[in-house]
C-alpha positions in Angstrom: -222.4 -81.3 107.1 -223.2 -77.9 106.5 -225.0 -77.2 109.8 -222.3 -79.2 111.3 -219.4 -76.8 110.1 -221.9 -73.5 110.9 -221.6 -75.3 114.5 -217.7 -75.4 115.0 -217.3 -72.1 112.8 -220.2 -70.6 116.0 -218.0 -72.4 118.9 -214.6 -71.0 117.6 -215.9 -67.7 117.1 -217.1 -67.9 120.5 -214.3 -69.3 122.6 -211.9 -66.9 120.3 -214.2 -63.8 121.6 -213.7 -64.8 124.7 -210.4 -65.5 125.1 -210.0 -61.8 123.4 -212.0 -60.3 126.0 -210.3 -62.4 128.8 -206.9 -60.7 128.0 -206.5 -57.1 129.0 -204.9 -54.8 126.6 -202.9 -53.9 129.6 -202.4 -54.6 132.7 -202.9 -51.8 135.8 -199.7 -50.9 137.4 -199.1 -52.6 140.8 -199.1 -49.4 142.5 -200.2 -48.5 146.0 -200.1 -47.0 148.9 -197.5 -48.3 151.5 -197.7 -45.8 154.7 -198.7 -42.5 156.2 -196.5 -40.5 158.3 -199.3 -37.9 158.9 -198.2 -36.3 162.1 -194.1 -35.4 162.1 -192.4 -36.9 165.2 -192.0 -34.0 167.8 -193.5 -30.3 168.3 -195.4 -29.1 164.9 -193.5 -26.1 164.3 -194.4 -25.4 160.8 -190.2 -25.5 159.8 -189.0 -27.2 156.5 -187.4 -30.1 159.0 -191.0 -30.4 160.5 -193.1 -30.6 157.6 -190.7 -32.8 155.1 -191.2 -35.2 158.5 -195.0 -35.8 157.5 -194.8 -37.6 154.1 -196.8 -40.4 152.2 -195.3 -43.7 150.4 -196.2 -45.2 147.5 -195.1 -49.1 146.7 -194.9 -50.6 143.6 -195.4 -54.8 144.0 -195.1 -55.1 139.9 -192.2 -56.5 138.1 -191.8 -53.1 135.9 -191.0 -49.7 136.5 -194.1 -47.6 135.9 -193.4 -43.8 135.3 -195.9 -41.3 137.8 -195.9 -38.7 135.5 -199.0 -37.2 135.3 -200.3 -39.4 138.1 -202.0 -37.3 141.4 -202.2 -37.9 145.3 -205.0 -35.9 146.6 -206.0 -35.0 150.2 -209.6 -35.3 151.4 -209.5 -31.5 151.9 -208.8 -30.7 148.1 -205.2 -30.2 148.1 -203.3 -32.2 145.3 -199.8 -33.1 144.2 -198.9 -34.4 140.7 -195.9 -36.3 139.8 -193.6 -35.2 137.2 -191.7 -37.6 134.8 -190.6 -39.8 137.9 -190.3 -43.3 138.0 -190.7 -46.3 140.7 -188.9 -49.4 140.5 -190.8 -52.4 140.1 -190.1 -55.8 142.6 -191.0 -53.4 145.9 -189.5 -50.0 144.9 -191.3 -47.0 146.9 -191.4 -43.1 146.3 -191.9 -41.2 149.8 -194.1 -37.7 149.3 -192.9 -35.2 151.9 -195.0 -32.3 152.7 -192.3 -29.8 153.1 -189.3 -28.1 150.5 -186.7 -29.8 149.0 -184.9 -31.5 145.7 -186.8 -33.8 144.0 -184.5 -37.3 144.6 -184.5 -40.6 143.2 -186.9 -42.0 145.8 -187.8 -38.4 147.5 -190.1 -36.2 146.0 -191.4 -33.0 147.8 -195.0 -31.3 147.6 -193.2 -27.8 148.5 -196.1 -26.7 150.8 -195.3 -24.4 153.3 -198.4 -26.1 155.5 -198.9 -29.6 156.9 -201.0 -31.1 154.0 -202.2 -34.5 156.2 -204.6 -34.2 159.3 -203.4 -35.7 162.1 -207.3 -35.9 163.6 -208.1 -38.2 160.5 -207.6 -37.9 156.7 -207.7 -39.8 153.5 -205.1 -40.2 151.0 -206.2 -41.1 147.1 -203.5 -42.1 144.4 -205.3 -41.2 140.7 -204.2 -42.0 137.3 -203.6 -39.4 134.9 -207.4 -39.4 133.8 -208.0 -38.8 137.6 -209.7 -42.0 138.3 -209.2 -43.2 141.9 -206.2 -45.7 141.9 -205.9 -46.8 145.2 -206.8 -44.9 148.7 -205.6 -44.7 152.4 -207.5 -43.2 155.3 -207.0 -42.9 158.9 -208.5 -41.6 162.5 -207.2 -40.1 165.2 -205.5 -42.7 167.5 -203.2 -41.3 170.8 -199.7 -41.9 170.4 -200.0 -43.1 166.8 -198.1 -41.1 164.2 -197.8 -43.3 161.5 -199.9 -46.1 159.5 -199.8 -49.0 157.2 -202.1 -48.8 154.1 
């Protein structure tokens, strides 16, 4: 009986380990990237209309709202942006990051660079969590008469 009851205790121990292990603490945001407008439609003039044209969208495909503060996009040249205390909807909400000057919006948020921060020869985009580990990414090559692309 003993041996028997030393059995069950070692099973449910077990399966109750692994069930705890099974169950994240929590969950990753659904956040990603959603598209790339890397080269602004018409002559690349360098002007505020120009450069807010180039800009990179994030999607949220999670039921929550996830704050981006502290969160960072980075370019494959070095350059980084990070988020303030701004939130994305949940259920498909999306954040566009223009290059250029402007007010920070609801669903618009601006780098404030007075250069073009994406290469339209080829470039690679990473979303990173406040600790900086790589969240998602989106990268892209030079393709004629292509401005834009899906992540």
């Amino acid at each position: 009986m003993r041996r028997l009851f030393g059995t069950v205790a070692a099973i449910a121990v077990a399966v109750g380990g692994t069930l705890a292990a099974a169950s994240p603490a929590q969950a990753a945001p659904a956040l990603r990237f959603h598209t790339a407008q890397y080269d602004s439609p018409g002559k690349d003039n360098r002007s505020n209309k120009s450069r807010n044209a180039e800009w990179i969208s994030l999607v949220n495909t999670g039921k929550k709202a996830v704050n981006l503060k502290g969160w960072s996009v980075k370019e494959k040249g070095g350059r980084v942006y990070t988020f303030g205390s701004v939130s994305i909807p949940g259920k498909g909400g999306k954040i566009y990051l223009h290059t250029g000057n402007g007010k920070n919006a609801k669903a618009h948020i601006y780098w404030n660079s007075g250069n073009y921060i994406w290469n339209n020869t080829g470039d690679k985009a990473t979303l990173r969590k406040p600790s900086k580990k790589t969240h998602d990414t989106c990268s892209w090559n030079n393709k004629k008469g292509r401005t834009k692309i899906a992540c």
